[in-house]
VEXDREN-2710 file (C-alpha; in Angstrom, 1 decimal):
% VEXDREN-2710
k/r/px/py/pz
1/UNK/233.3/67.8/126.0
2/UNK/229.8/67.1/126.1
3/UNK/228.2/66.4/129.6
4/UNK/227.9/63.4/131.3
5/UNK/224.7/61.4/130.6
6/UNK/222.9/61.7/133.7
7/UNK/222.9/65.9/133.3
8/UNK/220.8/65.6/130.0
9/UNK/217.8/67.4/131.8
10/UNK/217.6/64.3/134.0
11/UNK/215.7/62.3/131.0
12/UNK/215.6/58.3/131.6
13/UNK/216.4/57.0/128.3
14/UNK/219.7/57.9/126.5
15/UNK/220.4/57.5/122.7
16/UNK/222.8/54.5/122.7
17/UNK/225.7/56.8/120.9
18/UNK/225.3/58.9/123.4
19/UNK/225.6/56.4/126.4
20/UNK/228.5/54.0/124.3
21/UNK/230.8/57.3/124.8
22/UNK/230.0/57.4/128.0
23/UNK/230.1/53.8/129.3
24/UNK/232.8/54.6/132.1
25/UNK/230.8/56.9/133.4
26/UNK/228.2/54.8/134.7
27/UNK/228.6/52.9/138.1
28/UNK/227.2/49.8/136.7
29/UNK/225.2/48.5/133.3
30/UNK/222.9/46.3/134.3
31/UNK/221.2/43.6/131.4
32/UNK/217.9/42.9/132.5
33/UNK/217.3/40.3/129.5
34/UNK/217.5/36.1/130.3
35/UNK/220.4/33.9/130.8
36/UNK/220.8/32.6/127.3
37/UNK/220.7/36.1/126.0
38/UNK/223.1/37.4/128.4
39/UNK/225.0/34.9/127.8
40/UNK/225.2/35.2/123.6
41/UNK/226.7/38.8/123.9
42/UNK/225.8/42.2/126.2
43/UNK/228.0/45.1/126.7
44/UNK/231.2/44.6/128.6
45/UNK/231.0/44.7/131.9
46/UNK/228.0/44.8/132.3
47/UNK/226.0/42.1/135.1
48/UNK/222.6/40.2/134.4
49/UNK/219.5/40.7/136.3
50/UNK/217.0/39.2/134.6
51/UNK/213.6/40.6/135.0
52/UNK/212.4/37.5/133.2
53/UNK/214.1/34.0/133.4
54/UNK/215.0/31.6/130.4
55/UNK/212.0/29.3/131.9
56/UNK/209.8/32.8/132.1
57/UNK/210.2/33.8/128.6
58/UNK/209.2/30.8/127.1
59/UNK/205.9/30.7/129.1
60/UNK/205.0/33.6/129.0
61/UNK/205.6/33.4/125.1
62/UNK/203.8/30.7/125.0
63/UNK/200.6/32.1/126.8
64/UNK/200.6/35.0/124.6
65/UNK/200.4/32.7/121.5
66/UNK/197.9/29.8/122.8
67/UNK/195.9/32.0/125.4
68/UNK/195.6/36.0/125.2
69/UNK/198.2/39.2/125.2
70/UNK/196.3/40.1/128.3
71/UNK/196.9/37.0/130.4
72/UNK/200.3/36.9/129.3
73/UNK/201.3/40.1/130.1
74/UNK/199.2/39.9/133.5
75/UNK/201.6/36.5/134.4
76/UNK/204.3/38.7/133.2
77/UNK/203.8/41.3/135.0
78/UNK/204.1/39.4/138.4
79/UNK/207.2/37.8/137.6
80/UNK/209.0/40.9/136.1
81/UNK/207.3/43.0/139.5
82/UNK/208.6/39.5/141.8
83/UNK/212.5/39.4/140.1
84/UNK/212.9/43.0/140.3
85/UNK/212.0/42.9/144.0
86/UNK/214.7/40.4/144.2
87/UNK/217.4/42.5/142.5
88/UNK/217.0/45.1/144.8
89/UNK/216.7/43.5/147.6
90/UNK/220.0/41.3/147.0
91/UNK/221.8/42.9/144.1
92/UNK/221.3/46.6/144.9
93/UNK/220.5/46.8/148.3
94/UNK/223.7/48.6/149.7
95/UNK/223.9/50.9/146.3
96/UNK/224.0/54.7/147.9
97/UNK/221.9/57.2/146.4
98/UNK/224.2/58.6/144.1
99/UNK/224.6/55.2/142.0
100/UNK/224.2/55.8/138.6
101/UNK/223.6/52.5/136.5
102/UNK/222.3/52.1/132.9
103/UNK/219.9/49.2/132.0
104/UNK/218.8/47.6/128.7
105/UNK/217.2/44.8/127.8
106/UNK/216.6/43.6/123.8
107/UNK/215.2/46.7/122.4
108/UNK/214.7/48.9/125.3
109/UNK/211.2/48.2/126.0
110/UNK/209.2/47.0/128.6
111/UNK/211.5/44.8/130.4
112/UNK/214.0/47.7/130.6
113/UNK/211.4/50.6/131.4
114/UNK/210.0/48.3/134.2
115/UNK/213.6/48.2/135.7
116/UNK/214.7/52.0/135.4
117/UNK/211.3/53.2/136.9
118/UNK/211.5/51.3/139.9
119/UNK/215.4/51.6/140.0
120/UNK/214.4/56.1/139.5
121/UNK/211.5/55.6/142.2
122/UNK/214.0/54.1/144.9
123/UNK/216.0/57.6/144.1
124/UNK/218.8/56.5/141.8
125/UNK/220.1/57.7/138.9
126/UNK/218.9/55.0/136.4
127/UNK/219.2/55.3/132.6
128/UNK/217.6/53.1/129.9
129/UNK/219.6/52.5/127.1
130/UNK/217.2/53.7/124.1
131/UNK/216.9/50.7/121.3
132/UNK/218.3/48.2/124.0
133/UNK/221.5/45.6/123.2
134/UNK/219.9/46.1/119.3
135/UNK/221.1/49.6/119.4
136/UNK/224.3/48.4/120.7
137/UNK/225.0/45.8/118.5
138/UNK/224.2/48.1/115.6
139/UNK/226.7/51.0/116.9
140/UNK/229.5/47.9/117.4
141/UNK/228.7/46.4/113.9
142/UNK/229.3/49.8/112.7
143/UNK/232.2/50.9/114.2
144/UNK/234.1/47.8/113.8
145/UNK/234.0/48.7/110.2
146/UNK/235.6/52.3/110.9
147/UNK/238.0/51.9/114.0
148/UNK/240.6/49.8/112.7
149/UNK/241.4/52.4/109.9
150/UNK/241.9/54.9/113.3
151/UNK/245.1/52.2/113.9
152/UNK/248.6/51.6/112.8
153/UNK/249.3/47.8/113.4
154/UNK/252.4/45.5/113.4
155/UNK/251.6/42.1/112.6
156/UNK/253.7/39.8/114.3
157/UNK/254.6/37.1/111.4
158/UNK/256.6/33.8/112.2
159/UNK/255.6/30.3/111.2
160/UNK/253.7/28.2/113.9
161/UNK/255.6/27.9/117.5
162/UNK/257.5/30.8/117.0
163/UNK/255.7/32.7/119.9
164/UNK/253.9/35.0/118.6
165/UNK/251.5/35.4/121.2
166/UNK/254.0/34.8/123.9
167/UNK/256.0/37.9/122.9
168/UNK/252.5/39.6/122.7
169/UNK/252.1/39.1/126.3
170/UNK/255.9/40.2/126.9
171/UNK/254.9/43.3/124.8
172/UNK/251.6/44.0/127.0
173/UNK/253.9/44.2/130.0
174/UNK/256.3/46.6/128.1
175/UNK/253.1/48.8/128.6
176/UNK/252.7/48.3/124.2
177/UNK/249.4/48.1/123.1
178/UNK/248.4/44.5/121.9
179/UNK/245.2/43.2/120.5
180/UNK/245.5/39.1/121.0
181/UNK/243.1/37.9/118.8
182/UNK/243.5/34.5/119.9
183/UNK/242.6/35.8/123.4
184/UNK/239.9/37.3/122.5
185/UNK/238.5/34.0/120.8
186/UNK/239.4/31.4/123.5
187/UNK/241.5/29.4/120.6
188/UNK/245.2/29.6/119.3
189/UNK/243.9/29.7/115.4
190/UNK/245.0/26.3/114.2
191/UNK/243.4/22.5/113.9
192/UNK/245.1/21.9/117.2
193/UNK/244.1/25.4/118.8
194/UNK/241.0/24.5/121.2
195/UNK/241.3/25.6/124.5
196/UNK/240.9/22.5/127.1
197/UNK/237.6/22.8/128.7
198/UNK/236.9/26.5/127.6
199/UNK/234.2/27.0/124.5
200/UNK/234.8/29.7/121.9
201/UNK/232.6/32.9/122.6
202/UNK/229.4/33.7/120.5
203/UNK/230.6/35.1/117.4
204/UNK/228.8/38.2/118.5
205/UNK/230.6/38.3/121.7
206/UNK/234.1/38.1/119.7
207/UNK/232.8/40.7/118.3
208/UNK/231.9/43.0/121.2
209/UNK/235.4/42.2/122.4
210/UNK/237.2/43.2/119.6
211/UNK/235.2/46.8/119.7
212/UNK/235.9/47.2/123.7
213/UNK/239.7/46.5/122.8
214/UNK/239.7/48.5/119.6
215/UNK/237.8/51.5/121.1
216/UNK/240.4/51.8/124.0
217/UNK/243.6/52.2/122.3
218/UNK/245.4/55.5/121.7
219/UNK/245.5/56.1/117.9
220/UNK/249.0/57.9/118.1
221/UNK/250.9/54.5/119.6
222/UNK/251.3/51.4/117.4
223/UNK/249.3/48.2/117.8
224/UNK/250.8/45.1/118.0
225/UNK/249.0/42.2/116.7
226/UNK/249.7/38.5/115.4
227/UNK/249.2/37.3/111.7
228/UNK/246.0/35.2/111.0
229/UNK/243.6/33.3/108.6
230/UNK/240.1/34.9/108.5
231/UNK/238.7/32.7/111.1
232/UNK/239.9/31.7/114.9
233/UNK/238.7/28.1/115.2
234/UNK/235.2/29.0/114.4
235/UNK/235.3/32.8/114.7
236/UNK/235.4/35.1/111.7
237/UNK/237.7/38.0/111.9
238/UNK/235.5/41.1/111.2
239/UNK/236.5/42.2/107.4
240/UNK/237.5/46.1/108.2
241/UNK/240.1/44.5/110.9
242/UNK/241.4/41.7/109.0
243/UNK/241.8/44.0/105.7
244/UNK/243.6/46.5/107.7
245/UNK/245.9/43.7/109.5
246/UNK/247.0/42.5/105.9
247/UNK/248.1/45.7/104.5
248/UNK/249.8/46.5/107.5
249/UNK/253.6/46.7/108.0
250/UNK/255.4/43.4/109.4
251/UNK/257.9/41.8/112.1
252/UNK/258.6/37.8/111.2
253/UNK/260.0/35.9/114.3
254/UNK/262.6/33.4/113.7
255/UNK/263.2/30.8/116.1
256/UNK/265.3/27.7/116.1
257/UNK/263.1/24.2/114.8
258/UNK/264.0/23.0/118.9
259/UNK/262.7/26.0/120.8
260/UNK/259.6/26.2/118.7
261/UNK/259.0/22.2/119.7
262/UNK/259.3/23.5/123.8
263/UNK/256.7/26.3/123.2
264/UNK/254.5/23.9/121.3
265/UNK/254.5/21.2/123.3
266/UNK/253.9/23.5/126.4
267/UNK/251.2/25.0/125.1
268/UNK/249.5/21.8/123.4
269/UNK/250.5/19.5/126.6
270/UNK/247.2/18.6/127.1
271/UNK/247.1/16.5/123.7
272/UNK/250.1/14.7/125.2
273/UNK/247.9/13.5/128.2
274/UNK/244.5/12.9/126.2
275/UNK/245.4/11.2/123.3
276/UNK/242.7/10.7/121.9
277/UNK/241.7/14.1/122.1
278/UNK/244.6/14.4/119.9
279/UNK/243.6/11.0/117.6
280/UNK/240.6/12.9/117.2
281/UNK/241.7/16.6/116.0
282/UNK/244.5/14.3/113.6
283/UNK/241.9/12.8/111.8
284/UNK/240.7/16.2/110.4
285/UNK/243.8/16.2/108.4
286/UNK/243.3/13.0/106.7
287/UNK/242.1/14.4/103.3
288/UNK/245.2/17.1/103.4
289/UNK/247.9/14.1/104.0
290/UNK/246.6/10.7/103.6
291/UNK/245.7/8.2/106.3
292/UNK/249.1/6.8/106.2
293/UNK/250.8/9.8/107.3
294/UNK/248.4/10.3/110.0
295/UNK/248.7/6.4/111.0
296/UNK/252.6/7.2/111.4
297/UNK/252.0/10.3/113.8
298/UNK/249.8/8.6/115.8
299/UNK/252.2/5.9/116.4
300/UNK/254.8/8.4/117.1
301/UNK/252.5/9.9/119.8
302/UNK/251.8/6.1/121.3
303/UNK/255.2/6.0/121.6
304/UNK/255.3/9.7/123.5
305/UNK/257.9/10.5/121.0
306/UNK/256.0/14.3/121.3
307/UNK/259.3/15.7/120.0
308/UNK/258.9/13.7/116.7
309/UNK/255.2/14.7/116.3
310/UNK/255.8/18.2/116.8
311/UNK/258.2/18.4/114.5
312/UNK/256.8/16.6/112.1
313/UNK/253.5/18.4/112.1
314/UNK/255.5/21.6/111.7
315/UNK/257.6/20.5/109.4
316/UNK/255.0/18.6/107.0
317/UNK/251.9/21.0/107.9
318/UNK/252.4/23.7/109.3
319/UNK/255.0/25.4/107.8
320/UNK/254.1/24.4/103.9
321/UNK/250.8/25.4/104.8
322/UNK/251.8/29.4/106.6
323/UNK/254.5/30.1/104.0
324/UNK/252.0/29.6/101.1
325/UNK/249.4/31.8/102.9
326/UNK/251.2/34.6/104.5
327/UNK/252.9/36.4/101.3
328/UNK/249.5/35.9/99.2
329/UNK/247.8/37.5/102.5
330/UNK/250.0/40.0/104.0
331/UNK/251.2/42.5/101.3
332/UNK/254.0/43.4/103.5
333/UNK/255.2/39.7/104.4
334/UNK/257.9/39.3/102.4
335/UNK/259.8/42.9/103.2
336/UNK/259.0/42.4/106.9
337/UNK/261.9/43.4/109.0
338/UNK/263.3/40.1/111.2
339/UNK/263.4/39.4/114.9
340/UNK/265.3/36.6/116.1
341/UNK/264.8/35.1/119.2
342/UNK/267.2/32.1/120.0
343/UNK/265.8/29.7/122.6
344/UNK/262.4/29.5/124.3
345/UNK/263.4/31.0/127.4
346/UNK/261.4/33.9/128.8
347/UNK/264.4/36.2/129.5
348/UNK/264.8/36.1/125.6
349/UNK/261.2/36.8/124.7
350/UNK/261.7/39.9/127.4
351/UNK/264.0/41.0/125.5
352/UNK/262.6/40.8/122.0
353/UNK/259.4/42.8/123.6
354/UNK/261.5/45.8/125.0
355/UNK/263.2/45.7/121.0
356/UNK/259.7/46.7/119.9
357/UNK/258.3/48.2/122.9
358/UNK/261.2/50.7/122.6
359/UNK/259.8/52.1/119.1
360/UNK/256.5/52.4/120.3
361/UNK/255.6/54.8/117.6
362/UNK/252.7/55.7/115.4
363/UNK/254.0/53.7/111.9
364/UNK/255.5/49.7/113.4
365/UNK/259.1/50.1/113.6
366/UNK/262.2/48.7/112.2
367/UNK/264.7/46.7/113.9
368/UNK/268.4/47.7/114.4
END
């Protein structure tokens, strides 16, 4: 094993490969870069401390391209000196002397090196990520297109309201390993799937989600994960993952037409008291079934006859629409082994999860 970051003849800047294997190791990673960058992607875990503010940046920016370098970097300098003042005083002020964190900023520059150096005069053990969150996202865009080769994965197949991601959760608790894409995106990967009151993440910050998840498995155990289109709402499934997925082996639910109405409609109930939230994500299906139709499902939901919507969304779009895609898309699809799971009820999901958790092998198992 090779040593711990901090032992590398005590140096202050580690190669990003170097500190990604090593992440847990450090007592914190601290982002010194703004809010809005922070808030795009940074590495998991990780806490901001901005040496420069959103408001900052941009007029210090500014100075350098209207005024001078010099009196830009002279303003900087006193706001960069006055925030990192403040972190220490109120962010790090009962660290003990043995803390150990790592800080970046975008390339591992200036607003970084400030950081570490005062963070190494106090007496800790600071680190600067060498290359900054660009190194990073580099080693993540690379790796995403290697790790899921590492992985053998059963796809959970079923057509929409079969609960998929319910018996994901069941598996989880099994102790299986489970990557829930849908999760990980903040969306449940149809028209309908927006989360109330919770945005989709950056596309990069899918991203480093999928890595952290990927990079934590145990490549002897299966991983269970649900069937999907290339994007999650308006998230692209990276190309090495969703290859992989697709020419993996496969499970298809079946559940009785009534049960997969009760999971629907608890998951979607929020449609049933906004509609015209609902109105709204119906008329994006216009061109796919003609304003008539649509006309008719609204009524139905005017008349809270949420059974008869449900059903008739599955019936007339949802299912045409998954059985066309999933034996073009999955390779495996149409050999998958079935699991059937008769009602909604949780005690039924249970038990489908301890099926598969069971086999918790390296290839995804067959049912008995």
């Amino acid at each position: 094993m090779s040593a711990a970051p901090w032992d590398a003849s005590q140096r202050s800047v580690i190669p990003a490969p170097e500190a990604l294997r090593h992440l847990t190791q450090f007592d914190s990673l601290i982002d010194v870069r703004s809010e809005a960058e922070f808030a795009l992607d940074h590495l998991p875990g990780a806490i901001n401390c901005p040496v420069l503010t959103d408001e900052e940046r941009v007029e210090v920016g500014t100075m350098d391209r209207q005024q001078s370098s010099f009196e830009a970097r002279r303003r900087g300098a006193a706001y960069v000196a006055r925030n990192i003042a403040h972190h220490v005083e109120r962010q790090f002020h009962s660290k003990p002397k043995t803390w150990r964190p790592l800080v970046y900023c975008w390339r591992g520059g200036n607003r970084s090196g400030a950081m570490t150096h005062i963070l190494g005069c106090v007496g800790w053990q600071a680190r600067q990520l060498e290359g900054g969150y660009r190194a990073y996202r580099r080693q993540v865009v690379a790796e995403l297109g290697t790790l899921p080769a590492v992985y053998s994965f059963c796809v959970l197949c079923g057509t929409t309201g079969s609960g998929k991601s319910r018996l994901l959760q069941e598996l989880r608790a099994e102790g299986a390993q489970v990557l829930d894409l849908e999760a990980l995106a903040h969306h449940r990967g149809s028209v309908l799937g927006g989360l109330p009151a919770q945005a989709q993440p950056s596309q990069k910050m899918f991203e480093t989600r999928l890595w952290n998840a990927l990079r934590s498995f145990d490549a002897a155990r299966v991983v269970y994960v649900e069937s999907e289109s290339r994007k999650i709402g308006e998230l692209r499934i990276p190309d090495a993952l969703l290859a992989r997925m697709r020419s993996s082996q496969c499970v298809r639910l079946e559940v009785p037409m009534h049960a997969r109405v009760r999971l629907l409609r608890g998951e979607y109930e929020h449609f049933e008291r906004n509609r015209e939230a609902l109105n709204a994500q119906l008329d994006c299906l216009w061109a796919l079934h003609g304003r008539q139709k649509i006309a008719h499902w609204k009524a139905l939901a005017g008349a809270s006859d949420w059974d008869g919507v449900v059903t008739q969304l599955l019936a007339e779009h949802y299912d045409p629409a998954y059985l066309k895609s999933i034996d073009r898309n999955f390779e495996h699809a149409a050999n998958a082994e079935i699991l059937r799971i008769e009602s909604d009820a949780i005690d039924d999901f249970k038990a489908a999860a301890r099926t598969l958790a069971a086999r918790n092998q390296a290839t995804c198992p067959a049912l008995i």
